[in-house]
C-alpha positions in Angstrom: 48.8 252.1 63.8 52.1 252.0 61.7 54.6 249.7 61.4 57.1 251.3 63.8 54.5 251.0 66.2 55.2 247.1 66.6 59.0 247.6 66.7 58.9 247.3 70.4 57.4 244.3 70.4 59.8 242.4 67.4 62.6 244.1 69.6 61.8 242.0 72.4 60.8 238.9 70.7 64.3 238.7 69.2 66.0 239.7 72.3 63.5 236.7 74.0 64.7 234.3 71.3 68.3 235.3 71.3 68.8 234.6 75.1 66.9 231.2 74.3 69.2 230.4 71.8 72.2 231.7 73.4 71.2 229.8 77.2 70.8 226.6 75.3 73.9 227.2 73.4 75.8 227.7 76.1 74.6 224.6 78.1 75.1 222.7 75.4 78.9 223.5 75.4 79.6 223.1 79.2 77.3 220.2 80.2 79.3 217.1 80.7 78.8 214.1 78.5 79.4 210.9 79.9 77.0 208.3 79.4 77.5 205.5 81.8 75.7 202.0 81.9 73.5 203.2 84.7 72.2 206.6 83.1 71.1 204.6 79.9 69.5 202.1 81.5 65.8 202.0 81.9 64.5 203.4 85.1 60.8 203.0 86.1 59.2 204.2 89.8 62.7 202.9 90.9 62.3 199.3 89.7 64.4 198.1 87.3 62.5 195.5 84.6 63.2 191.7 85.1 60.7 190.6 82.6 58.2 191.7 80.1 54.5 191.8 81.4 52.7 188.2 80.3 49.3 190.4 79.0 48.7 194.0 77.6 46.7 196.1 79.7 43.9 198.0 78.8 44.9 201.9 78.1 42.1 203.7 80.2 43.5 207.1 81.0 43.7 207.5 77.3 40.0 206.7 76.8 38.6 208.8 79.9 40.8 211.7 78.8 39.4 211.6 75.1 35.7 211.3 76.0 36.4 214.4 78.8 37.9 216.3 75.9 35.0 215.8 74.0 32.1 216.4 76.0 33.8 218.9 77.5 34.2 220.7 74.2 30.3 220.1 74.0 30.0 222.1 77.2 31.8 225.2 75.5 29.5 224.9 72.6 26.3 224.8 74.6 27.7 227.3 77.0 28.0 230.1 74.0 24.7 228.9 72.6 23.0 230.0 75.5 24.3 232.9 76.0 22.8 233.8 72.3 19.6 231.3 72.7 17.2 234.4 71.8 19.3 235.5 68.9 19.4 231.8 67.1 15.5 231.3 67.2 13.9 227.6 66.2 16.5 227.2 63.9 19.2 227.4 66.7 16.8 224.9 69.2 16.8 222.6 65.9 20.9 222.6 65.8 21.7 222.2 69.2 19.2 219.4 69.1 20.9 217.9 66.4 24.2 218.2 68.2 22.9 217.0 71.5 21.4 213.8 69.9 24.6 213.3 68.3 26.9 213.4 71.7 24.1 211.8 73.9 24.8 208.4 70.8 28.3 208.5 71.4 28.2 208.5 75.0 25.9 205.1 74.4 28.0 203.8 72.3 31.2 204.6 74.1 29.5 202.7 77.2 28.2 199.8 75.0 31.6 199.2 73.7 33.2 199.2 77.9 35.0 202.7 77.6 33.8 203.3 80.6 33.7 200.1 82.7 36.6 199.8 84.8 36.2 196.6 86.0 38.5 194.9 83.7 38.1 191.0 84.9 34.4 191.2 83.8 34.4 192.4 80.0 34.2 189.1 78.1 36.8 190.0 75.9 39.7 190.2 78.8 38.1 187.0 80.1 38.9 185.4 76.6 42.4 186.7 76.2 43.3 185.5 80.0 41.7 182.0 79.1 43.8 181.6 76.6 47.0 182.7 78.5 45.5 180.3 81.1 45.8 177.8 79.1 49.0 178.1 77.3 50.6 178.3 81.0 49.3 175.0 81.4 
């Protein structure tokens, strides 16, 4: 293949990028600009804020999504391992044991430390931090 060969394709990514450019452009120029009091206010599920919240609450989401990321990477590595088990021989079994001991640890001590327990009142270091705002409401 030559280089002229791929001027189709650069022909249309600038095209592509120059309507990009040119649609925002464009918007940018015509789109009215008045900030008012109520469009820079903060705006939540149609509530406005009255007050801060008293505690922090635990980030959950974030952890289950992070531990599905990774074992579900480990899935893709096992998944291609198999499909070339005979090729990899004892030294292959020996890896993927390796690896598989390594991600079975984590998932222990990911559950030791709570990550998965979602029954906030009853990890004893919630109970702490909402005995002590007990008591400073006191």
């Amino acid at each position: 293949m030559t280089l002229a060969d791929y001027l189709p394709i650069g022909l249309m990514m600038l095209i592509g990028i120059g309507f990009a450019t040119g649609a925002m452009w464009v918007s940018w120029k015509i789109a009215p600009n008045v900030p008012s009091p109520e469009k820079l206010a903060p705006y939540e599920c149609g509530i406005v804020p009255l007050q801060e919240p008293a505690l922090r609450f635990p980030v959950k989401f974030y952890l289950v999504a992070m531990l599905f990321v990774i074992f579900d990477v480990e899935l893709i590595f096992l998944f291609a391992w198999a499909v070339r088990f005979e090729a990899f021989g004892w030294t292959g079994i020996a890896a993927i044991g390796i690896f598989v001991a390594l991600l079975v640890e984590t998932l222990f001590y990911v559950w030791k430390r709570g990550a998965l327990d979602w029954n906030v009142a009853h990890r004893d270091r919630y109970r702490r931090v909402v005995a002590e705002y007990e008591d400073e409401a006191a």
